[in-house]
N, CA, C, O and CB atoms as a CASP TS submission, in Angstrom:
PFRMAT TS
TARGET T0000
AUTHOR 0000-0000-0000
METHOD Language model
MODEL 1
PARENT N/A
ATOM      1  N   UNK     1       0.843  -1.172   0.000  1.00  0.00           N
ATOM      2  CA  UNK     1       0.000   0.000   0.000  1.00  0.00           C
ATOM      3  C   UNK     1       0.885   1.230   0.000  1.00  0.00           C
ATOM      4  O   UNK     1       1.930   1.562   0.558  1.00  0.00           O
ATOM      5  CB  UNK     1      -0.957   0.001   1.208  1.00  0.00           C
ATOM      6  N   UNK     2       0.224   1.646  -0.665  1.00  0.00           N
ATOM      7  CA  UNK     2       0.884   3.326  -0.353  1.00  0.00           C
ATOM      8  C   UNK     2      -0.168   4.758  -0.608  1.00  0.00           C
ATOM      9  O   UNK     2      -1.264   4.829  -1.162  1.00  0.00           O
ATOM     10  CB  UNK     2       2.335   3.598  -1.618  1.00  0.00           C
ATOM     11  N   UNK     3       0.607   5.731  -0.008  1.00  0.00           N
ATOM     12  CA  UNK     3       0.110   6.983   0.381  1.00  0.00           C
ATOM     13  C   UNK     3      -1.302   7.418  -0.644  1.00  0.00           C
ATOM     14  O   UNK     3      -2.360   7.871  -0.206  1.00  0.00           O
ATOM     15  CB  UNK     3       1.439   8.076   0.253  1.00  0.00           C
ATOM     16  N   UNK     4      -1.071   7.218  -1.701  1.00  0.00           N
ATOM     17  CA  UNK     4      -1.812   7.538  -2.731  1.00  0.00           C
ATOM     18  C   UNK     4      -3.102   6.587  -3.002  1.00  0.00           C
ATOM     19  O   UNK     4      -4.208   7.082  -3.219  1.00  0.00           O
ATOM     20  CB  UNK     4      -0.914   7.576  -3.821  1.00  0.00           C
ATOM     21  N   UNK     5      -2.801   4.696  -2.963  1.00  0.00           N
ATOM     22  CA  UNK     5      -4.168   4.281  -2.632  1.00  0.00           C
ATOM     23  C   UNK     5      -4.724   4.386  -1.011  1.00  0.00           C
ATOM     24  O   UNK     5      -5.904   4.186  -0.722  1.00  0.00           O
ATOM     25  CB  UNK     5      -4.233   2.805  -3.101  1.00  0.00           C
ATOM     26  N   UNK     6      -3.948   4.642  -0.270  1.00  0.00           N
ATOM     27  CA  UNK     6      -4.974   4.850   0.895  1.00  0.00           C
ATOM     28  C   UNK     6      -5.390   6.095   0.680  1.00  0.00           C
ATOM     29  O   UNK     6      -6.136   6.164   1.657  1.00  0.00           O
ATOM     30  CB  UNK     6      -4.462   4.706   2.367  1.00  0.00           C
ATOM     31  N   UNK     7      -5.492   7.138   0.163  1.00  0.00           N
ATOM     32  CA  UNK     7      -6.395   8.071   0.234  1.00  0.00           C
ATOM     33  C   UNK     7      -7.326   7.757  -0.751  1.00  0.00           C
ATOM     34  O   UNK     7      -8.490   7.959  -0.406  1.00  0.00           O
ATOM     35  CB  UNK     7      -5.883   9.328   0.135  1.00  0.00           C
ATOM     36  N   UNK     8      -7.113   7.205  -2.176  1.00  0.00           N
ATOM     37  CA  UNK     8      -8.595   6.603  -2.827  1.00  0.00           C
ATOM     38  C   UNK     8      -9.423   5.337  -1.913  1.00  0.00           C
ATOM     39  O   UNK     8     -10.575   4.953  -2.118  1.00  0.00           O
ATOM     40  CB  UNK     8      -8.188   5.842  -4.493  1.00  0.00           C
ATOM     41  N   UNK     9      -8.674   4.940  -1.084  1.00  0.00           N
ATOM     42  CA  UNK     9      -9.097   4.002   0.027  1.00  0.00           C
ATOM     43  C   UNK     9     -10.239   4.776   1.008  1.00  0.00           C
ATOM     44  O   UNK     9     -11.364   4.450   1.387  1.00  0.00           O
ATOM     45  CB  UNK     9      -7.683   3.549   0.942  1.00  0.00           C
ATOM     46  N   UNK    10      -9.570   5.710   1.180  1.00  0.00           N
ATOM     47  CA  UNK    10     -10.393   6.718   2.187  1.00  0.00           C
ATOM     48  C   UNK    10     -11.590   7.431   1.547  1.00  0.00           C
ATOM     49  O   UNK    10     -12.676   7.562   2.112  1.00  0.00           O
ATOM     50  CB  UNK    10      -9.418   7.915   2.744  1.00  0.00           C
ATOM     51  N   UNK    11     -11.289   7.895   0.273  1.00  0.00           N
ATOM     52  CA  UNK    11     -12.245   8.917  -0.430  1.00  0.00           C
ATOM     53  C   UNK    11     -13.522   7.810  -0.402  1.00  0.00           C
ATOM     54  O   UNK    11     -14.548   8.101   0.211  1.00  0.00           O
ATOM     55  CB  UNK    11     -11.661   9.556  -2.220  1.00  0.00           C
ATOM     56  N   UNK    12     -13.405   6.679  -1.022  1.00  0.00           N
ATOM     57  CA  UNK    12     -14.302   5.763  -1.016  1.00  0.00           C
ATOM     58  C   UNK    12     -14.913   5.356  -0.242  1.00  0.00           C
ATOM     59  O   UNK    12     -16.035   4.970  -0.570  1.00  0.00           O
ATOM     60  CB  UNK    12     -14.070   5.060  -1.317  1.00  0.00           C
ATOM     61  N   UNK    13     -14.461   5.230   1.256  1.00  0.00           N
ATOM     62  CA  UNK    13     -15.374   4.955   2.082  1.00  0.00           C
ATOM     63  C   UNK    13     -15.726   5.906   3.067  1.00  0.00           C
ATOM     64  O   UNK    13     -16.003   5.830   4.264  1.00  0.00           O
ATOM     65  CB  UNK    13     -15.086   3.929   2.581  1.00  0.00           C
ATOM     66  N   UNK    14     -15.634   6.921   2.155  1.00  0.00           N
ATOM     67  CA  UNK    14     -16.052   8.274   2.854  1.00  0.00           C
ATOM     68  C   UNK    14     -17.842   8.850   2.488  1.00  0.00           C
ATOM     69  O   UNK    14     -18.326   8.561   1.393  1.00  0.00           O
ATOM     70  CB  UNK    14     -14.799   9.550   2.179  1.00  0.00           C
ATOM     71  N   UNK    15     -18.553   9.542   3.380  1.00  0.00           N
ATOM     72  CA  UNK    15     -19.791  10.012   3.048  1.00  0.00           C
ATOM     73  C   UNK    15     -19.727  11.668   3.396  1.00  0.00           C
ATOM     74  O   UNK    15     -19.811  12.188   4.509  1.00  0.00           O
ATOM     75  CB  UNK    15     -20.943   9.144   3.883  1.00  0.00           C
ATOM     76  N   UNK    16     -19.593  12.177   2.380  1.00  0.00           N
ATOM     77  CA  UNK    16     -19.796  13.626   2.251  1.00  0.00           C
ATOM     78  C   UNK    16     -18.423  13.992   2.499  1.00  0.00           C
ATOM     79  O   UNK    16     -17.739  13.814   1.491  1.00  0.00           O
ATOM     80  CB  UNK    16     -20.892  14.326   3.245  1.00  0.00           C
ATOM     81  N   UNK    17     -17.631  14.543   3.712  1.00  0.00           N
ATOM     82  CA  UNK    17     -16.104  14.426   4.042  1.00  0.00           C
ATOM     83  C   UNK    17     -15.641  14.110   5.126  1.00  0.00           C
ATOM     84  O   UNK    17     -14.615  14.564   5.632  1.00  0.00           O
ATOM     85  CB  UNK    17     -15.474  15.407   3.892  1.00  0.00           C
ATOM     86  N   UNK    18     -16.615  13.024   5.724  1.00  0.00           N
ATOM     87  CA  UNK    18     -16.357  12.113   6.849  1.00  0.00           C
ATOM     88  C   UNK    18     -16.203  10.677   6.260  1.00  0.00           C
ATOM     89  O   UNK    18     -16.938  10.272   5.359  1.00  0.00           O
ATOM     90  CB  UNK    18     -17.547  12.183   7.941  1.00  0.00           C
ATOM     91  N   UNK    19     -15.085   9.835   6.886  1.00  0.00           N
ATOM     92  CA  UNK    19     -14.557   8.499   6.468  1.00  0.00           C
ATOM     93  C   UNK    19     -14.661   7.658   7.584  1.00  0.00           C
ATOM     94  O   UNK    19     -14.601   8.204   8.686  1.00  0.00           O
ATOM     95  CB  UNK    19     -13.126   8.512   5.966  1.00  0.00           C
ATOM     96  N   UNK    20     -14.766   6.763   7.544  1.00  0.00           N
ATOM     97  CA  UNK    20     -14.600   5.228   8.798  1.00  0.00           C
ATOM     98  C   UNK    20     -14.225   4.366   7.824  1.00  0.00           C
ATOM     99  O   UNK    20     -14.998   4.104   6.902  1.00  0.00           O
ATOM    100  CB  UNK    20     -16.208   4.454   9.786  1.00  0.00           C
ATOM    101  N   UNK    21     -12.852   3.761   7.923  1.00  0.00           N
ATOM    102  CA  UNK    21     -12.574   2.141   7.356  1.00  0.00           C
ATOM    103  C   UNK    21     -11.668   1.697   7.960  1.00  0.00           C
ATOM    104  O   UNK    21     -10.843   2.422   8.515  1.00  0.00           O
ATOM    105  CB  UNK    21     -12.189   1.859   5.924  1.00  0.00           C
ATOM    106  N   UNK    22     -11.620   0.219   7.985  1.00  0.00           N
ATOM    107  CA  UNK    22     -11.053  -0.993   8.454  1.00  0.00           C
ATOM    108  C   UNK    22     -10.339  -1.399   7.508  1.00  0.00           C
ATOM    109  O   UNK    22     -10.982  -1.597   6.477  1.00  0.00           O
ATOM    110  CB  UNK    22     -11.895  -1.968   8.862  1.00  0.00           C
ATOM    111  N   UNK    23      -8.682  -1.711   7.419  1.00  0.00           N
ATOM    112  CA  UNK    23      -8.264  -2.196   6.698  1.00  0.00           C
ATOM    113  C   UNK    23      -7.629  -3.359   7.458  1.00  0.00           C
ATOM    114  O   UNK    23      -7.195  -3.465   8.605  1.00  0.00           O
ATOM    115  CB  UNK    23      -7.667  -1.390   5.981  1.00  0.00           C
ATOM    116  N   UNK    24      -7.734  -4.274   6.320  1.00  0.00           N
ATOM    117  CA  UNK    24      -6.837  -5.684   7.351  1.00  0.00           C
ATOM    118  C   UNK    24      -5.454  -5.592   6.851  1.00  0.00           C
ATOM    119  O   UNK    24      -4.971  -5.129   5.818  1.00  0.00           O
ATOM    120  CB  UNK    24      -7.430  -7.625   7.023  1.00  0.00           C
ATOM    121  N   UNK    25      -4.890  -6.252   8.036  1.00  0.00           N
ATOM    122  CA  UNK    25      -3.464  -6.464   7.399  1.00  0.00           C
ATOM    123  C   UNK    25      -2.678  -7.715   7.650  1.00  0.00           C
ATOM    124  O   UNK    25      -3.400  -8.459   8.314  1.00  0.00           O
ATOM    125  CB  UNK    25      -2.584  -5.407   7.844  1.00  0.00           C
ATOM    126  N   UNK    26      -1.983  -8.052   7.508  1.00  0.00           N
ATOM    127  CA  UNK    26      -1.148  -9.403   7.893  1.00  0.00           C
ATOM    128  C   UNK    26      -0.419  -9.484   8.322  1.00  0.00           C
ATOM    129  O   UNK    26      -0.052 -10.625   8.605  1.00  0.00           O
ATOM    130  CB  UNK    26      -0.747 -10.080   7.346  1.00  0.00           C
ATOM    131  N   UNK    27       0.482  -8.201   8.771  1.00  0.00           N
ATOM    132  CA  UNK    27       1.682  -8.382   9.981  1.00  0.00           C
ATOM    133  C   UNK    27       1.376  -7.149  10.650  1.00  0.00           C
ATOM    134  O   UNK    27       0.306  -6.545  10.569  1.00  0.00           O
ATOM    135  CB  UNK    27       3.470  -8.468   9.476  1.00  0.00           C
ATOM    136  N   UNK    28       2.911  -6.643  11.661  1.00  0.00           N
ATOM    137  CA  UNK    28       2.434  -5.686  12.581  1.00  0.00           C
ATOM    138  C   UNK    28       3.360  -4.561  11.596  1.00  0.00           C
ATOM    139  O   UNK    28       3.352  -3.366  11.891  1.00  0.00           O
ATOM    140  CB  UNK    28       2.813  -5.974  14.465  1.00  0.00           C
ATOM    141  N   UNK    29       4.224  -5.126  10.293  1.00  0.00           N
ATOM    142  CA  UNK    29       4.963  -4.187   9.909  1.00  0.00           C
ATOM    143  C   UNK    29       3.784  -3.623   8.870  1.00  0.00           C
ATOM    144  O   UNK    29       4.121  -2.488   8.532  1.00  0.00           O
ATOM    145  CB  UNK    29       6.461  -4.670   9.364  1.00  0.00           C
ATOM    146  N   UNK    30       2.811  -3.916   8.384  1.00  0.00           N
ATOM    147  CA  UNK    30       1.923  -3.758   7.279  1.00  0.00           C
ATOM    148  C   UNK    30       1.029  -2.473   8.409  1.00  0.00           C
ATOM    149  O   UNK    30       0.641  -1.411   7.924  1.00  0.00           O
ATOM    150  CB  UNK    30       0.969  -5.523   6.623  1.00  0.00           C
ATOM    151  N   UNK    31       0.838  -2.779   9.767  1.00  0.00           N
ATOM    152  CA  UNK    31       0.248  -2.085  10.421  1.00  0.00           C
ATOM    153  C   UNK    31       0.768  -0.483  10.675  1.00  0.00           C
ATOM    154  O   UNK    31       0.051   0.517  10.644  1.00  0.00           O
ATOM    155  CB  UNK    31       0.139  -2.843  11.416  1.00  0.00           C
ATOM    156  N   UNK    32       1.908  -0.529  10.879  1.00  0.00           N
ATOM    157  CA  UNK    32       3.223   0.391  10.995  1.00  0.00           C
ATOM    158  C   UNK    32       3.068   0.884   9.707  1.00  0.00           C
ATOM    159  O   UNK    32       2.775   2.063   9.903  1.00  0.00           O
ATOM    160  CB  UNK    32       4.777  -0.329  11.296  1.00  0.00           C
ATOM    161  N   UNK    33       3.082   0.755   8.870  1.00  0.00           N
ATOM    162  CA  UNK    33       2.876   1.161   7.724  1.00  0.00           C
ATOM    163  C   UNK    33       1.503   2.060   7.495  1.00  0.00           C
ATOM    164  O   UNK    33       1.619   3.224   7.110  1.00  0.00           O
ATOM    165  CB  UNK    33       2.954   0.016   6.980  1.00  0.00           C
ATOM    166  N   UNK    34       0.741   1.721   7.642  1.00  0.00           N
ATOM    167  CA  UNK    34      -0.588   2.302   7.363  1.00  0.00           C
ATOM    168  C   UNK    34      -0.584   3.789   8.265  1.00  0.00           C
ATOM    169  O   UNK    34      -0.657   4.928   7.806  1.00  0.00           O
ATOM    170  CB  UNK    34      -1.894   1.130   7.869  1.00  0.00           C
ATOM    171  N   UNK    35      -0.494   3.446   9.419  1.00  0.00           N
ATOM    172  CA  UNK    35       0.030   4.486  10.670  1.00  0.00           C
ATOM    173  C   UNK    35       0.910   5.539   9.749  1.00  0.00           C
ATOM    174  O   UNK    35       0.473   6.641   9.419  1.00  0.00           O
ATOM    175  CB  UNK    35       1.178   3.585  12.089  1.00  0.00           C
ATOM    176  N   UNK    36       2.152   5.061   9.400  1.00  0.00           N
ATOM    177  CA  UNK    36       2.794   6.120   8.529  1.00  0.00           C
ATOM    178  C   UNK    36       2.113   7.040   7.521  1.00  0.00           C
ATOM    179  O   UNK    36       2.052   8.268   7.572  1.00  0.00           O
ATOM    180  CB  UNK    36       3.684   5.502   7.815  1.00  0.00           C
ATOM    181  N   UNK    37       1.701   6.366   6.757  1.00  0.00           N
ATOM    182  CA  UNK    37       0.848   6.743   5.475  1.00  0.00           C
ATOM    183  C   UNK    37      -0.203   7.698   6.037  1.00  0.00           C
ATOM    184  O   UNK    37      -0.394   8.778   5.477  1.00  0.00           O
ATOM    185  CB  UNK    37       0.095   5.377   4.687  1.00  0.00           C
ATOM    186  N   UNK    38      -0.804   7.387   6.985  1.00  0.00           N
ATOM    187  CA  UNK    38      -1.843   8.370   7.323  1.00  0.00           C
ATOM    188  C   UNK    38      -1.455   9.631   8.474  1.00  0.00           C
ATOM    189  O   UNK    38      -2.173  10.570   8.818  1.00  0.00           O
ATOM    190  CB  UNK    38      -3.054   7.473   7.880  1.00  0.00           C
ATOM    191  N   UNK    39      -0.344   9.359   8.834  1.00  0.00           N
ATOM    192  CA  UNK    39       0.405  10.745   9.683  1.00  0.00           C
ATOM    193  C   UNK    39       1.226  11.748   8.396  1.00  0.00           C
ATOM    194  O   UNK    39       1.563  12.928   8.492  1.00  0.00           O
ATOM    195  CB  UNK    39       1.921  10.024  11.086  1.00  0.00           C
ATOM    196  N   UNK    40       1.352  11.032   7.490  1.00  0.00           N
ATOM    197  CA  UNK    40       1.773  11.679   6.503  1.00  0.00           C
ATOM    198  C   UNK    40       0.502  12.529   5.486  1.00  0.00           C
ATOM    199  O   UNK    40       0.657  13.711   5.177  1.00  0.00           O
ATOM    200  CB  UNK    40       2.595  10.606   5.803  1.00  0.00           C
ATOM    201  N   UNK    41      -0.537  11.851   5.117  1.00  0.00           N
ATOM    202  CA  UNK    41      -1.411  12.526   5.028  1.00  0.00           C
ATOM    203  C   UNK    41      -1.669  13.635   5.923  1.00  0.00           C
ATOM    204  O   UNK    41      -1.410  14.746   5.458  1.00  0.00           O
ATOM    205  CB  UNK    41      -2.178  11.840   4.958  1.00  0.00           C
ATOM    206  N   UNK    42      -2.059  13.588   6.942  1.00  0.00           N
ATOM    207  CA  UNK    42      -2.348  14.480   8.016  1.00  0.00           C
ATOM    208  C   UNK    42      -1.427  15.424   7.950  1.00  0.00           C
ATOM    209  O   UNK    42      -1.826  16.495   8.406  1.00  0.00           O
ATOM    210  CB  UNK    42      -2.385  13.911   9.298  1.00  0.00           C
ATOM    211  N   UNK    43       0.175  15.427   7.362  1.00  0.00           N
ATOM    212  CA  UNK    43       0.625  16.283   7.527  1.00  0.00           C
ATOM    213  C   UNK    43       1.087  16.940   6.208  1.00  0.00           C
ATOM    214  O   UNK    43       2.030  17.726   6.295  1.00  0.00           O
ATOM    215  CB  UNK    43       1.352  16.023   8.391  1.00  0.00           C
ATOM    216  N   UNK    44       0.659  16.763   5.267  1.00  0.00           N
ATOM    217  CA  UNK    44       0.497  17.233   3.893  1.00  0.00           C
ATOM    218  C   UNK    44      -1.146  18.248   3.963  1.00  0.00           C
ATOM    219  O   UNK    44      -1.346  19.029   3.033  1.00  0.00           O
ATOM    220  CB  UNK    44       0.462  15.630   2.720  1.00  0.00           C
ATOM    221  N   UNK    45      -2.074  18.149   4.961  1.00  0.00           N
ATOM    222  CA  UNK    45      -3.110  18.628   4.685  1.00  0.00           C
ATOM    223  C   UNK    45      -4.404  17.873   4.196  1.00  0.00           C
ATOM    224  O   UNK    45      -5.441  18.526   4.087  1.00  0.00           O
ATOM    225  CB  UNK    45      -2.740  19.395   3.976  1.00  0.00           C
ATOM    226  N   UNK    46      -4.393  16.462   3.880  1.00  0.00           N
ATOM    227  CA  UNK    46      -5.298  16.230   2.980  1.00  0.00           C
ATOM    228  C   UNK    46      -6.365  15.583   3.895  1.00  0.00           C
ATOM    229  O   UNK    46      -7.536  15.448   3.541  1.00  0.00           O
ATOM    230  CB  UNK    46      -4.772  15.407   1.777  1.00  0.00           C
ATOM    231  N   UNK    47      -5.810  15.135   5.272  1.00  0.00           N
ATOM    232  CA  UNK    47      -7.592  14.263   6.075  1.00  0.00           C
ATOM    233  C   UNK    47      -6.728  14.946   7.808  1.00  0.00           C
ATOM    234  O   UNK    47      -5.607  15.323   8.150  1.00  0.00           O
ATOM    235  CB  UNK    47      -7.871  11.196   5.865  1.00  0.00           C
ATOM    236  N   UNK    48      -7.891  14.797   8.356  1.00  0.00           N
ATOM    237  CA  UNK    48      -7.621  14.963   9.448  1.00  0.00           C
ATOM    238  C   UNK    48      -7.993  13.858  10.630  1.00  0.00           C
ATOM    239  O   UNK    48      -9.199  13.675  10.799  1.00  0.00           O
ATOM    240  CB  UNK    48      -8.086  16.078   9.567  1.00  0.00           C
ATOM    241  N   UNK    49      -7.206  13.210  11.347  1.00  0.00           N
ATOM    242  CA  UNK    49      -7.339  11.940  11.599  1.00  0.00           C
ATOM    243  C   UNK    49      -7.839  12.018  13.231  1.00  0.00           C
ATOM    244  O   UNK    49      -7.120  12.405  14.152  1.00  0.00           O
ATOM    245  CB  UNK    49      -5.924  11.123  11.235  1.00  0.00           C
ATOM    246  N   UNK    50      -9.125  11.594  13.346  1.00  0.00           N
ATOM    247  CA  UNK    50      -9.991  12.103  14.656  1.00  0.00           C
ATOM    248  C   UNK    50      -9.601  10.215  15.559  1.00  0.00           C
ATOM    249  O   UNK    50      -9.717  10.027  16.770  1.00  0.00           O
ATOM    250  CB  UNK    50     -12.402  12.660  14.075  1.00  0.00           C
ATOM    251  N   UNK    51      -9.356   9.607  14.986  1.00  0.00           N
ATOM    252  CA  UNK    51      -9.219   8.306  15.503  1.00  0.00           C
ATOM    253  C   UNK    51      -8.236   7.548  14.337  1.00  0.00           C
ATOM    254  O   UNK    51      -8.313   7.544  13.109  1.00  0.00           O
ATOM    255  CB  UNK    51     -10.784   7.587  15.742  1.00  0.00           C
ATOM    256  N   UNK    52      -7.125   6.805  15.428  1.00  0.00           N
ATOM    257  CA  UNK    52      -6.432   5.567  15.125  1.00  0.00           C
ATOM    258  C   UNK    52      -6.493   4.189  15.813  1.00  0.00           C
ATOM    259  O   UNK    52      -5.807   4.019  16.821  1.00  0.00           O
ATOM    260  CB  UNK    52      -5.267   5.876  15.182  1.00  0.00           C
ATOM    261  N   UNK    53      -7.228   3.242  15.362  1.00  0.00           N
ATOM    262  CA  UNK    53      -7.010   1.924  16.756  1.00  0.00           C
ATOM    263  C   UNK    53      -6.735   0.688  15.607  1.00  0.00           C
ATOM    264  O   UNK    53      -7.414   0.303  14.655  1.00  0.00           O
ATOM    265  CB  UNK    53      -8.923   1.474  18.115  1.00  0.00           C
ATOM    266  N   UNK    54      -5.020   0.119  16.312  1.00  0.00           N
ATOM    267  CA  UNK    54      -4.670  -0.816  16.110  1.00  0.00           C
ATOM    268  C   UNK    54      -5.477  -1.710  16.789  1.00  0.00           C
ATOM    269  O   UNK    54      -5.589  -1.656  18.014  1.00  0.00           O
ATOM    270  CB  UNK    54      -3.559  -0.821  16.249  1.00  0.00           C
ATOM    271  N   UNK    55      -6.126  -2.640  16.015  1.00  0.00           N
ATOM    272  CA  UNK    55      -6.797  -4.091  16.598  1.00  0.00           C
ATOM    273  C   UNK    55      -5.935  -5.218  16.142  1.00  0.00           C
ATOM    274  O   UNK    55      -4.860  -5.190  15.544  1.00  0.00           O
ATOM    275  CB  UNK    55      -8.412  -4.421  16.006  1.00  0.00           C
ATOM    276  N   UNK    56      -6.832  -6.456  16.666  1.00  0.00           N
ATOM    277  CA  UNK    56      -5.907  -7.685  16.309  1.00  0.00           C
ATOM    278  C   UNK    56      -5.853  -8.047  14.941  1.00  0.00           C
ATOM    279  O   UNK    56      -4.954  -8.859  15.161  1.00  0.00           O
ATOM    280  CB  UNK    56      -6.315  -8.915  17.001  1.00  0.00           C
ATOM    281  N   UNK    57      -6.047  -8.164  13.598  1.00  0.00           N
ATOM    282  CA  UNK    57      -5.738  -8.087  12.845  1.00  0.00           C
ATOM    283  C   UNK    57      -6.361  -7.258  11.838  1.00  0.00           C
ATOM    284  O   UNK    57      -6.818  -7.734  10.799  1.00  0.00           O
ATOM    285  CB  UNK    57      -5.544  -8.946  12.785  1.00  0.00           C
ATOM    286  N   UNK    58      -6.394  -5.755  12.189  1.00  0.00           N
ATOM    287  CA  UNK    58      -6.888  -4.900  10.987  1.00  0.00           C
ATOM    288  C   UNK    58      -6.399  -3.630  11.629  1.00  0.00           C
ATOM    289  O   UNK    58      -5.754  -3.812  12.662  1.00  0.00           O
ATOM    290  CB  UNK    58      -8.641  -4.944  10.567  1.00  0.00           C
ATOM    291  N   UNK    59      -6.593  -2.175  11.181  1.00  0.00           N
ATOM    292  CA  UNK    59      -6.820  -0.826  11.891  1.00  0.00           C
ATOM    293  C   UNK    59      -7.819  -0.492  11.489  1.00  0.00           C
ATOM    294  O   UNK    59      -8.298  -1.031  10.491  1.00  0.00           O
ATOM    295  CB  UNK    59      -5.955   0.227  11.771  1.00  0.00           C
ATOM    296  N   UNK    60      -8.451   0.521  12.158  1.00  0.00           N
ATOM    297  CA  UNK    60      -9.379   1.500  11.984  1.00  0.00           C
ATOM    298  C   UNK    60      -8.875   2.678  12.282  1.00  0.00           C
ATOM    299  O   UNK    60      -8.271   3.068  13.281  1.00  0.00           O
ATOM    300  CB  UNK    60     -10.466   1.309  12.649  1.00  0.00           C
ATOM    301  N   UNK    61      -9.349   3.473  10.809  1.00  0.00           N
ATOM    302  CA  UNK    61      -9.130   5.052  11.433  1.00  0.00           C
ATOM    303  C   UNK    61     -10.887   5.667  10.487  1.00  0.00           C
ATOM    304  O   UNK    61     -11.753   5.226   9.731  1.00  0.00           O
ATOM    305  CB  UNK    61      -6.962   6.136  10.604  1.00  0.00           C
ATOM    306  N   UNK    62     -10.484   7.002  11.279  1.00  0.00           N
ATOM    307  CA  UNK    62     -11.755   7.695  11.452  1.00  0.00           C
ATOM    308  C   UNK    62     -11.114   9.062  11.158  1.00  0.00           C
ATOM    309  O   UNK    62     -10.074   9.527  11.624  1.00  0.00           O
ATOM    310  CB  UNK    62     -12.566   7.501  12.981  1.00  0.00           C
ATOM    311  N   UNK    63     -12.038   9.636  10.213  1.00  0.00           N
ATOM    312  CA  UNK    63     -11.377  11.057  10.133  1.00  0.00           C
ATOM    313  C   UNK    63     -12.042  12.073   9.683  1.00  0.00           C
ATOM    314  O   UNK    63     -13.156  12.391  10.099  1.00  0.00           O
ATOM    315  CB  UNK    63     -10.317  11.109   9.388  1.00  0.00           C
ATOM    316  N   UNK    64     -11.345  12.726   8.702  1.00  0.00           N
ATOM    317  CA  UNK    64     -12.539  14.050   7.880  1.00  0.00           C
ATOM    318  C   UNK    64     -11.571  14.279   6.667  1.00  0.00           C
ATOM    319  O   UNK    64     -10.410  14.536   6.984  1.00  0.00           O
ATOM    320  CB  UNK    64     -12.916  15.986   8.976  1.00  0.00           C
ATOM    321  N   UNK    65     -11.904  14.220   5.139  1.00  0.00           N
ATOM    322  CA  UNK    65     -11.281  14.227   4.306  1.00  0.00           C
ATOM    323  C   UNK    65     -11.194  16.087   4.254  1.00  0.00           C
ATOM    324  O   UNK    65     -12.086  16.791   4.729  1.00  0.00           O
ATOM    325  CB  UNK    65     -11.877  13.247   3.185  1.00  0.00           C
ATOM    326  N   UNK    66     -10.121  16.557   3.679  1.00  0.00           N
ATOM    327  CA  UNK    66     -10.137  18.149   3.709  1.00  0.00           C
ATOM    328  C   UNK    66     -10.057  18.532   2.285  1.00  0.00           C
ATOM    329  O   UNK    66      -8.958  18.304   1.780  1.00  0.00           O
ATOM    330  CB  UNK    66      -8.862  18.857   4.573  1.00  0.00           C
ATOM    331  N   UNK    67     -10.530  18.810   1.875  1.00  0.00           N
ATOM    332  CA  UNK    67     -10.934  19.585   0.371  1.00  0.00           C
ATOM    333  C   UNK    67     -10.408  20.837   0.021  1.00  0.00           C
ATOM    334  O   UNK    67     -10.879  21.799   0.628  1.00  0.00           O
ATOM    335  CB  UNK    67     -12.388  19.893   0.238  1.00  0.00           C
ATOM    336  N   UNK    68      -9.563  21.040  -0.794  1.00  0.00           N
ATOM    337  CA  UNK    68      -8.848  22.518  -0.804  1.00  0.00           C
ATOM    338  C   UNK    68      -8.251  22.347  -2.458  1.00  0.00           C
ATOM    339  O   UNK    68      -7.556  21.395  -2.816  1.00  0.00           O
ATOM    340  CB  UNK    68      -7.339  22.765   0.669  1.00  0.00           C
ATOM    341  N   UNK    69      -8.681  23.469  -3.347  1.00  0.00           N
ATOM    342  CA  UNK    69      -8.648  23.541  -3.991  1.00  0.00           C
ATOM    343  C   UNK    69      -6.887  24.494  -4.425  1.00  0.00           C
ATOM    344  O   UNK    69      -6.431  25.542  -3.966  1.00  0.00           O
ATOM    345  CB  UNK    69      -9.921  23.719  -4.068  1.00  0.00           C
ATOM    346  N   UNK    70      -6.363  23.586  -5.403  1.00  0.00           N
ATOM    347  CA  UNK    70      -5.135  23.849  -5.521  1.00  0.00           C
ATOM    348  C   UNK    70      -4.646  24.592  -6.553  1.00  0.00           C
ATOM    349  O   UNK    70      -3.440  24.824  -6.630  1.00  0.00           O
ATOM    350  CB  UNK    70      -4.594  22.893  -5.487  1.00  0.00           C
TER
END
């Protein structure tokens, strides 16, 4: 995965410019990963991340996609 499909990841399971999704993963480095990708978003501007929870085999994050015309 990377930076670019998790945000079509996000846009998609987003309603209006609020998101909730679960992604599974298969190790704890795939998990670490996702974590990255989305602190990096967050810090480019593009979602704002209201929730992160590592579970036993997936994450959930929760957020608000940010819309800004470039």
């Amino acid at each position: 995965m990377n930076k670019g499909s998790l945000l079509k990841d996000l846009r998609n399971a987003s309603r209006g410019n609020h998101f909730s999704i679960k992604i599974a993963q298969a190790t704890k480095e795939d998990e670490n990963k996702i974590e990255e990708l989305a602190k990096e978003l967050v810090r480019e501007g593009k979602i704002k991340l209201k929730e992160f929870t590592q579970q036993e085999h997936s994450v959930y994050l929760k957020g608000i996609l940010k819309y800004a015309s470039e």
